[in-house]
N, C-alpha and C positions, 0 to 999 in steps of 0.2 A: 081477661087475656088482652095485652098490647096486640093491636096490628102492625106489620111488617111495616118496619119505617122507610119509604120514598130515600133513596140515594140516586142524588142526580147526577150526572154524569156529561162532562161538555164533550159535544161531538169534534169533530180535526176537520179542516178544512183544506179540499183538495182544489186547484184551479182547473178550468179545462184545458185540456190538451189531446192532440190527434192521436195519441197514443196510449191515453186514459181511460176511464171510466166512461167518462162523458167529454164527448168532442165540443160541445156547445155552451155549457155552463159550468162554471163551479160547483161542487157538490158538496155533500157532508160524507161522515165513515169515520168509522170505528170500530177494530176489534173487537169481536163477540164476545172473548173472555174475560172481559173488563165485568160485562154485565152477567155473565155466567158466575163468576166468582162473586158478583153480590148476591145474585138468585140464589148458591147454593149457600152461604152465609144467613142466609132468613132474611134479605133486604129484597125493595122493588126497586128495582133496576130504572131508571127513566131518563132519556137523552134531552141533551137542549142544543138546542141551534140559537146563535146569535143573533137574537134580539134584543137591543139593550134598552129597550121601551120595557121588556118583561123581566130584567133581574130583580127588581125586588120582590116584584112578584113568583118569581123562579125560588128568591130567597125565602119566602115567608111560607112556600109550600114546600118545599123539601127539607127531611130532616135530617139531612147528611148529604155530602158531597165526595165525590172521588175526583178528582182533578188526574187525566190518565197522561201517560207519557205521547211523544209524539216526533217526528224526525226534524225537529229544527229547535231554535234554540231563543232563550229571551232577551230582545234587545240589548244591548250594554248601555243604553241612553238610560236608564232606571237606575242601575248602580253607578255613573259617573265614570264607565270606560269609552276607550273608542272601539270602534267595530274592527274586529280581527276579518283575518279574510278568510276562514274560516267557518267563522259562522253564518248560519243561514236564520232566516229570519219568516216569520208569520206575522204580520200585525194583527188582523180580525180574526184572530184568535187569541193571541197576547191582551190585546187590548180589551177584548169580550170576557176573557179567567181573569185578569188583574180586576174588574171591577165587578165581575161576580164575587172572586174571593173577598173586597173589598162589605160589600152586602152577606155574604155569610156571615163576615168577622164579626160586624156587626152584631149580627143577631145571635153569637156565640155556636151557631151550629158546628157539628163536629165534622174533619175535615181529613183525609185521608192524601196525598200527592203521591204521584209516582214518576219516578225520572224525572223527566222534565216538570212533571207535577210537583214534584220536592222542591226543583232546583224555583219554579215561581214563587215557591211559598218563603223560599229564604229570601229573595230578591224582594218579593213586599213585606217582608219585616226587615229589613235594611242589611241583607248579606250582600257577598260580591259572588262572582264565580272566577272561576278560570276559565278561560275561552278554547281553550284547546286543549287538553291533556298532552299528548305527547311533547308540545311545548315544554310542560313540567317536567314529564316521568322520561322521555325519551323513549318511548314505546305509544302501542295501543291495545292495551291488555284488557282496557274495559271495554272495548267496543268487539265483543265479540260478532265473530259467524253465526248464522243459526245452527243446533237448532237451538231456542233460548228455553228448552225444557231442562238440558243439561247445564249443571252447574261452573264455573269457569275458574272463582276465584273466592278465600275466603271472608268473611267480616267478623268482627270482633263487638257484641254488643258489651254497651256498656252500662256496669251493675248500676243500681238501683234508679235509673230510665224506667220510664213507662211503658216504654217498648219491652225493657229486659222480664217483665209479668206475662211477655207472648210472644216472644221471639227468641231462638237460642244461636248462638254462633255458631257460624257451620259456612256451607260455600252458597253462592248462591249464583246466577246467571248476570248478564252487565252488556248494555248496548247503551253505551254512553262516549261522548266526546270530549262534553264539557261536564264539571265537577264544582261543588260549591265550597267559597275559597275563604269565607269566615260568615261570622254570622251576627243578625245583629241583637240589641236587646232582650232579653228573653225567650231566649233562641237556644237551644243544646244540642251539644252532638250526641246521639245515642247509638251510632254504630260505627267502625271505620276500617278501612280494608288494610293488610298488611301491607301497604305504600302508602298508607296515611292519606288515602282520599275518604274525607268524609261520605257514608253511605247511608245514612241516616240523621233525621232533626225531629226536634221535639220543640212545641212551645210551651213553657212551666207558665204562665199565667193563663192558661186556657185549659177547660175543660176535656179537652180532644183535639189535638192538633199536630199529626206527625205525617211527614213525610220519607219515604224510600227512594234511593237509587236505583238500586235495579228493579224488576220486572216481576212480584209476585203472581201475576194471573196468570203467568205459565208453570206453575207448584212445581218449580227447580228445586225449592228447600220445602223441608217437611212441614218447617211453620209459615210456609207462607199463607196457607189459606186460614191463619190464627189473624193475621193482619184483618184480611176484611171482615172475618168474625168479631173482631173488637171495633172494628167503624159501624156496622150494623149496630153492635151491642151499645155503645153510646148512644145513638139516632133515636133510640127505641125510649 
């Protein structure tokens, strides 16, 4: 019998503030259900704080990754835009995912994104994004209210993806701003919402490597907990 394969998880990085967590220092955090959805999937859950003396080492012990969503967004210096004003911005965390993910790629480990975890995974295989939605659509229909257990809007997967083997269309939840605006080499859409915002990527030369728009650890859609069953189920 395999043992549970190690899915490691980067933690979000909060600064201090008199009205935070912690007045004195910046902290780490992360919702729970990130790592409860790998628990109940047959994965071991394990967080990493940015050390970047220990990615390869981070790399060479974990045998799968969840890259989790988070409230800011990825530089536009990466894709060759300018900064909207708009967007908000994290470096030591940016800069700690682009070179973890960098080291997984590496070592072909299988790779799960979510939200913003998607939208990294397109920006280092050479997508762009759009910096604002409502810029585009004239609305903000993806960045819902909570609670984000309820579903909002539909997506449409598309047939024979890797995804379409454990995912079915239907609605699912959306606390999003920005949206990814093409994609590069080896890079597929596998799901997209009826205003044509890509809600899903696949990479075809890699063993396991898909990311999601919205939010599955909150099981808004029936198959969402088929997602982190199939990133365990490769790791193993």
């Amino acid at each position: 019998m395999n043992a549970a394969p190690i899915i490691a998880i980067p933690l979000d990085w909060e600064e201090a503030s008199p009205t935070g967590y912690s007045k004195s220092h910046a902290y780490y955090a992360l919702r729970s259900n990130y790592a409860m959805a790998i628990s109940a999937a047959g994965g071991v859950p394990v967080h990493l704080p940015y050390d970047h003396a220990a990615i390869e080492r981070y790399a060479d012990l974990a045998d799968g990754f969840l890259l989790p969503g988070g409230g800011f967004d990825i530089d536009p210096k990466f894709y060759g835009a300018a900064l909207h004003e708009k967007t908000k911005l994290k470096p030591h965390r940016t800069e700690f995912e682009f070179a973890l993910m960098r080291a997984a790629m590496a070592r072909r480990k299988p790779i799960l994104g979510i939200c913003n975890g998607m939208q990294m995974l397109a920006v280092l295989g050479g997508g762009t994004m759009h910096q604002h939605l409502p810029d585009q659509l004239g609305h903000a229909r993806h960045d819902q209210p909570m609670p984000f257990t309820e579903p909002v809007h539909p997506v449409q997967v598309v047939a024979g993806t890797q995804l379409a083997k454990r995912f079915h269309s239907g609605r699912v939840n959306s606390s999003h701003h920005q949206a990814v605006a093409s994609l590069g080499a080896n890079w597929v859409i596998s799901a997209q919402s009826d205003d044509g915002i890509i809600e899903a990527i696949e990479k075809t030369d890699y063993p396991f490597c898909w990311g999601v728009q919205w939010h599955p650890e909150y099981h808004a859609h029936p198959d969402d907990a088929a997602l982190f069953q199939a990133l365990v189920e490769a790791a193993i």
